[in-house]
N, C-alpha and C positions, 0 to 999 in steps of 0.2 A: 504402380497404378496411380493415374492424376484425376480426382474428382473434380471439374472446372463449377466455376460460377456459386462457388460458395461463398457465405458470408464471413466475414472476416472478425475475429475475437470470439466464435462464438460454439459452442461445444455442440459436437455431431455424434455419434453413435451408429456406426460400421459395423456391419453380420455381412459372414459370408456364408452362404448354402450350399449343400452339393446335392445332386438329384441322382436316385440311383437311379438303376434298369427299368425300374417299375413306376419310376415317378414320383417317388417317394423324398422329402426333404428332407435333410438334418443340418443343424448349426454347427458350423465347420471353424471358424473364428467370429469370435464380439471385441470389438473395442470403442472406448469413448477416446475420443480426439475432440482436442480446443484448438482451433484455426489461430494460425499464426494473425495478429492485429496488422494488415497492409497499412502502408503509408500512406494511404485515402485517412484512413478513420483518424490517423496521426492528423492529419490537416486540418482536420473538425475543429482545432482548435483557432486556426488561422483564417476561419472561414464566418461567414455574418449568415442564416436563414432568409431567409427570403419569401419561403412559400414554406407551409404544413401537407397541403396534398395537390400535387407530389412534396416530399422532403427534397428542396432544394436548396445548396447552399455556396453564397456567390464567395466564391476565395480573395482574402485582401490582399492586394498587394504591396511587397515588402516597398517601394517605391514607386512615384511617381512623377515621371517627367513631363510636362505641356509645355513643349515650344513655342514660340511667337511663329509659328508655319506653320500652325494647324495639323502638327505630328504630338501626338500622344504617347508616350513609351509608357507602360507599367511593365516592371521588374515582379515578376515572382521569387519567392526563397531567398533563403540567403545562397551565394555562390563560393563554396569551400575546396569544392571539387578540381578548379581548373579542369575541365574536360572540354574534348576539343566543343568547338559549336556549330552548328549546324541551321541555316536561314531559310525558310520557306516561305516563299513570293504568293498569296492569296490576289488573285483577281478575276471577277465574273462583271456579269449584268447586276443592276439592283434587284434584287429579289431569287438571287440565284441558288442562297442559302449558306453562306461564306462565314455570316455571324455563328450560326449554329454548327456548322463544323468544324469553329475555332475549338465551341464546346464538347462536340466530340471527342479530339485530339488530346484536350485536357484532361478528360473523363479516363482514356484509354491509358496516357500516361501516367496518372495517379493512381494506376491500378484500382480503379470504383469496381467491385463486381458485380454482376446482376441481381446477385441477393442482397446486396446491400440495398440500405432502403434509404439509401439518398444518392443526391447525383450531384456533380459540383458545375459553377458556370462562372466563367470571366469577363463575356459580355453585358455590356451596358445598353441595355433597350433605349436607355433616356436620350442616347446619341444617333437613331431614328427617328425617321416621321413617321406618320404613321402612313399616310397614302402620298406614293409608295413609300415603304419601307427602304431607306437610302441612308448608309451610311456619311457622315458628313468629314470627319477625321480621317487620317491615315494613324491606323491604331497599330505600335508591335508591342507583342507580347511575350518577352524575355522568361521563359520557364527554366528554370536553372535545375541541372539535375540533383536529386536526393536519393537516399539507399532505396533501395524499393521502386523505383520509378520503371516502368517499362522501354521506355526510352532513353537508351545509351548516353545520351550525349544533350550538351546545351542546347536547348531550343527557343528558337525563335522566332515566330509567325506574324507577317505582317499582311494585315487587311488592308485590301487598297480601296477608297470608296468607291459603291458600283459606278460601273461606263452604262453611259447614255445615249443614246445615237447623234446627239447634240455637239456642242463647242464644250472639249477637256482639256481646255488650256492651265484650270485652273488645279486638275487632275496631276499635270505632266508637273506645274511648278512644284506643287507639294511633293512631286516625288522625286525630284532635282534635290531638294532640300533633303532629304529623307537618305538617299544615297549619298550625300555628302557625311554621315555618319556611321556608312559601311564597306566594307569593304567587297563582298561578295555574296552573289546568292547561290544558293544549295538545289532549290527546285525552285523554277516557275511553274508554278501550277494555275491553271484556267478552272473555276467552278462553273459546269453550267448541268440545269436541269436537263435529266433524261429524256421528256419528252422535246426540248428543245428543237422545233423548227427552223430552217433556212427560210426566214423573213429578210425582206430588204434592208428592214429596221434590225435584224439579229448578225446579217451580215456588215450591217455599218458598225456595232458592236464588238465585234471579232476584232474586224480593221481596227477598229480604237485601241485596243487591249494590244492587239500585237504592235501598233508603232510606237510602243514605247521601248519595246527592247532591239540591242544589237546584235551585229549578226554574231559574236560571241555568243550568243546562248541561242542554242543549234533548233532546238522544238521545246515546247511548251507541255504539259504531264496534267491530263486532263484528268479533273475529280468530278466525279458523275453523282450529282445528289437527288433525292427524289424517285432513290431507285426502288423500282416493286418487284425484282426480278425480267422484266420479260423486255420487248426489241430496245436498244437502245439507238432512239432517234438522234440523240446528238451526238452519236459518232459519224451520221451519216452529213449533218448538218456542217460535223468541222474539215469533214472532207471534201465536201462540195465548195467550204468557204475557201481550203486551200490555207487552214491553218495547220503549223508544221508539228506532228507530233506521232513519236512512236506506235503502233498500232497495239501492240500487246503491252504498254506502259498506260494504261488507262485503270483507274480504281475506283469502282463501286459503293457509292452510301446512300441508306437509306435512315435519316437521321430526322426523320418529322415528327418519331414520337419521343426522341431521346428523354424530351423534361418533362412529359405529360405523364409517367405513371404506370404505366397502363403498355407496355412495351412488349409482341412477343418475345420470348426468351432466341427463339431462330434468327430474327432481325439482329437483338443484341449480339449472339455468335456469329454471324455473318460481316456486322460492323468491328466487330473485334480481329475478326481473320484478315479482311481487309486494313484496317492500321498495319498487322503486323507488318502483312508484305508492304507496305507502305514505308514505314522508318526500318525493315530491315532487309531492304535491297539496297545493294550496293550503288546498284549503278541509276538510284534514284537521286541522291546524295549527290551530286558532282557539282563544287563549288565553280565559280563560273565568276568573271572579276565585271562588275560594273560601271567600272569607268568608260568603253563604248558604249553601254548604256547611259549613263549619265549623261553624256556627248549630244547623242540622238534627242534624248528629253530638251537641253538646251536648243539645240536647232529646231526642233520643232515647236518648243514656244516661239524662239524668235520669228517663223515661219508665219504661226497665226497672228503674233501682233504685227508684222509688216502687211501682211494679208489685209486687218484692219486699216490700217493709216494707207494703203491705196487706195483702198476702198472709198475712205471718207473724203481723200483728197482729188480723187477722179469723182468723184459727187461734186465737188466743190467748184472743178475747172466745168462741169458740164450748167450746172445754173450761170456761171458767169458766161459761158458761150449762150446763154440762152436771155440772159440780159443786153448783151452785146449788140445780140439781133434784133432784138425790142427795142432797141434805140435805135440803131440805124432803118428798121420798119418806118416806126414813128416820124423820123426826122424825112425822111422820103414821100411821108403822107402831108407835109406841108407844100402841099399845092394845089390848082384849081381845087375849089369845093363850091359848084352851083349853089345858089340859094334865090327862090322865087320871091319877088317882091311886088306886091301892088302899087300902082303909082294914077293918080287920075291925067288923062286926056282929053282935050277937045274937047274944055269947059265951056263951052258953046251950043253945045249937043245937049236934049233931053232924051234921058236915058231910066232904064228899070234898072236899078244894079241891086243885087245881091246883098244884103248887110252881113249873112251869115259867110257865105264862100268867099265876098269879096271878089263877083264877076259880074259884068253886065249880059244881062239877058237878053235885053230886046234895046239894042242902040237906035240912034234917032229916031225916036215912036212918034207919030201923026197925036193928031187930038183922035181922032176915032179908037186909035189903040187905047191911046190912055184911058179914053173913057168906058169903052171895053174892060180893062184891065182892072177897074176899082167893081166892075158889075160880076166878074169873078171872086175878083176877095170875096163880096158878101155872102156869093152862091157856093164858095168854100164852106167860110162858119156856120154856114146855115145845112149845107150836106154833113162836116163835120159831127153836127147836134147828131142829126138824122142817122147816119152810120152808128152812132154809139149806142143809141138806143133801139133801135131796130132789132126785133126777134130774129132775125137772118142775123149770121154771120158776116161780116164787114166784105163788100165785094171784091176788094182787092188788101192786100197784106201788105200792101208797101204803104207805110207812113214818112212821116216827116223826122228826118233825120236830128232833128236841133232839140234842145232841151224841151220842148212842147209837145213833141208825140203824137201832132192832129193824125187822125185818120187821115187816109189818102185812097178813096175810092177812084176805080176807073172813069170816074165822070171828071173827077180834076184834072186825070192820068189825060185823057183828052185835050181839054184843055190848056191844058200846060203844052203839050204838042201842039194845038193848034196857032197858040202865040209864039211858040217860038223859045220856050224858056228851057234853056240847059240844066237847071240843077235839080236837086230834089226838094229843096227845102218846101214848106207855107209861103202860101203869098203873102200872108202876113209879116215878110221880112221882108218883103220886096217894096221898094221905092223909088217915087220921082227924083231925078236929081240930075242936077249938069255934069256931063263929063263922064266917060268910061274906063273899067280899068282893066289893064292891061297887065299881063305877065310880063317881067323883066327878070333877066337872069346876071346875075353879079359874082364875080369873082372874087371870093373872101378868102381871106389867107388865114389861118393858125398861127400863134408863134409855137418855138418851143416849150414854154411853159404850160400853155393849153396843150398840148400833146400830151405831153407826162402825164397832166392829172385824167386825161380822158382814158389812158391804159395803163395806167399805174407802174410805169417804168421807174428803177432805182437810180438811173441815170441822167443828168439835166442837161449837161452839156459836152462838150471832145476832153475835155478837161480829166473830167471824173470817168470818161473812156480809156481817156490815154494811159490813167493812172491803174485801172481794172484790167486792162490788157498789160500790163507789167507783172501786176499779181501773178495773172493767170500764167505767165512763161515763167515765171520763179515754180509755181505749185507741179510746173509740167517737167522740171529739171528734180523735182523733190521726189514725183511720180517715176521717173524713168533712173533714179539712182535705187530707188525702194522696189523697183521690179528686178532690177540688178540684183540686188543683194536677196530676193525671193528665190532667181536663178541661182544662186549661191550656195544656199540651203536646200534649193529641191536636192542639187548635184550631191552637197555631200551626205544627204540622206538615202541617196538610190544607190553610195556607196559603203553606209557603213548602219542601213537597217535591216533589220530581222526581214520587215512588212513594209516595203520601199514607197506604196500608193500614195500618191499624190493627192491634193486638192483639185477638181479639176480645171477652176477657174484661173489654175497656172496659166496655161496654155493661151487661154482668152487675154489674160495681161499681156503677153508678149506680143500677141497682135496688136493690143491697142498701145504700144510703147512703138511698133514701127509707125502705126496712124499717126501718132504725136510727134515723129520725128521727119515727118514727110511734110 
């Protein structure tokens, strides 16, 4: 008989009952038993507190490695064993729960049991933000096996930082670097929340996660966290996404309250049953060699950074087409440009001209005009008064256009029609004088320098054309070798990936690489 979830070191007290016919009990055996001390409580010593409620405690580890690549290794234990080892691939979204079920793995392997009143954890929160919760590291965690351990064999768990639906270029380097120091992995395992939906944004997350691996590593072993028992939504979601992955190889946790305390004892046996099957299936284990993995990582960085430098370089050829054309606009616009000019005539004539518009009103005026024409002035300024102060509203709304603003009643409005006067001004600007004037229209030219500044073209002359149109077929041979070499890498990604999807601004390059060669 095995009593599970007892505390470890610590002395219990067994009666067994037998009930007869009648219901009646009697003590059938008593014994005190002292629980064997698990290899958790041994670790107490290798381990720093953290918190008092819950008793939690972070375990040190025996080494530590940070690379100049943003790969973090901590070694646990010492390793005396040589036993074979065993590498498990962590990768989700940010927020998936990946950090916390490093802790569970650990907990389960150290044999913690539920009555013990502590729990152990090897995550570092400091290496989170807080909104969101995003790891920044590619952290492995070398668990080396010891007597006592629930798990066979050397472990190894690398967290990979969560995928974004964003650019993870910088994702795929650190883990170019990261597989350059192993040889293979055991399970790819995908973290993602149970209720997890097929979002546009969760399907571009999927795609991220799977084009890292090749097509050597056949489906991916999904860990389901955030489980409460009941539909699980994201097995519907990785089906729909057309992520590759055994349908009854899928594993259940629900690990939200592992550090809090306060834990049913059904959750902890349920997380416990689930580990087993987890590190004690065979056919979960199957070491799988990362060198086409590693492959694919390389081509697909190179992939995005070519992706970029067309980018910038067809940016580049398109302002210079577009200065190109500003100068030859400009230089086309140096020709006729009318410009009105007054000039006086037929300085022999007496004439009313305009001082404001600069037009003659009434050409060759009699003396009767003239002398007409000074008995309006006055009867202006003096209507003028009268309009402004008048309790009526001013009889007509149209005044005098010029700096002065006289009122202009319909009695001037008259007036002004009766002589003969074109413009709007006051007669107050109106004067005797010889000679009338006349619109002339002249033909003024631009040079190039007045062009330029009038539309801010970068260009002055054929000179610094000639020289900008050389640029531009150099940038257009730099553009059409870098879409080449795009075509390169799509090819041998659709040949040797897991998740072959493209960018799809592939296709758009190749068109504008025939425009450029036309």
């Amino acid at each position: 008989m095995q009593i599970p979830n007892l505390e470890s070191g610590t002395l219990y007290e067994i009666k067994i009952f037998v009930e007869d016919s009648s219901g009646d009990e009697a003590l059938l055996f008593k014994i005190e038993v002292r629980t064997i001390p698990s290899i958790a409580s041994k670790l107490l010593k290798n381990a720093d507190k953290i918190s008092d409620k819950p008793t939690i405690f972070r375990l040190r580890p025996a080494k530590t490695t940070n690379t100049d690549k943003d790969i973090l290794i901590h070694e646990f234990f010492s390793d005396g064993s040589h036993r074979e080892e065993k590498t498990l691939l962590l990768v989700g979204a940010s927020g998936s729960g990946k950090s916390t079920l490093v802790n569970a793995i650990v907990n389960y392997a150290t044999d913690v049991s539920f009555a013990d009143k502590f729990r152990f954890k090897i995550t570092d929160d400091r290496r989170t933000t807080l909104i969101p919760q995003r790891t920044e590291d590619i952290v492995c965690y070398k668990i080396r096996w010891q007597d006592g351990f629930k798990v066979e064999f050397n472990l190894n768990v690398i967290e990979v930082p969560g995928f974004g639906s964003g650019n993870n270029a910088i994702i795929y380097r650190k883990l170019i670097n990261l597989f350059r120091s192993i040889e293979y992995i055991s399970a790819a395992c995908l973290v993602v929340p149970s209720f997890s939906r097929l979002t546009a944004e969760q399907r571009c997350i999927f795609n991220n996660i799977l084009s890292i691996f090749g097509k050597d590593i056949n489906y991916v072993i999904p860990l389901i966290t955030f489980d409460d028992g009941g539909e699980i939504k994201a097995l519907s979601s990785l089906t729909a996404a057309k992520v590759p992955y055994v349908e009854h190889m899928h594993f259940r946790f629900n690990n939200s309250q592992l550090l809090s305390g306060n834990e049913h004892v059904e959750i902890w046996n349920k997380r416990q049953s689930t580990m087993h099957n987890l590190f004690g299936e065979p056919t979960v284990f199957v070491n799988y060699s990362v060198d086409l993995t590693n492959e694919v990582l390389k081509v697909r960085t190179n992939l995005i950074v070519s992706l970029h430098e067309a980018r910038t370089r067809i940016q580049q050829i398109e302002r210079m087409e577009t200065i190109i054309e500003d100068y030859d606009l400009n230089k086309g616009r140096q020709q006729q440009n009318p410009e009105k000019r007054a000039r006086q005539l037929d300085a022999d004539k007496i004439c009313i001209n305009c001082n404001m518009c600069k037009q003659t009103c009434i050409f060759n005026c009699s003396l009767a005009v003239r002398c007409f024409w000074f008995c309006v002035c006055f009867l202006e300024s003096v209507w003028s008064f009268v309009c402004c102060i008048c309790s009526r509203l001013p009889c007509c709304s149209r005044i005098c256009r010029c700096s002065c603003k006289r009122a202009y009643c319909c009695c001037i409005k008259c007036l002004h029609r009766c002589l003969g006067c074109k413009c709007s001004c006051s007669f107050a600007h109106h004067e005797k004088e010889y000679g009338r004037y006349k619109d002339d229209i002249r033909d003024t030219f631009r040079n190039t320098q007045e062009v330029t500044g009038l539309t801010g073209c970068e260009i002055e002359n054929n000179d610094e054309k000639l020289k900008m149109i050389d640029d531009k077929k150099k940038l257009i041979n730099e553009v059409v070798k870098k879409i080449d070499n795009i075509s390169i890498y799509a090819g041998s990604i659709k040949k040797s990936a897991l998740f072959d999807e493209l960018p799809p601004e592939i296709e758009s390059l190749k068109k504008y690489r025939k425009k450029l060669l036309t």
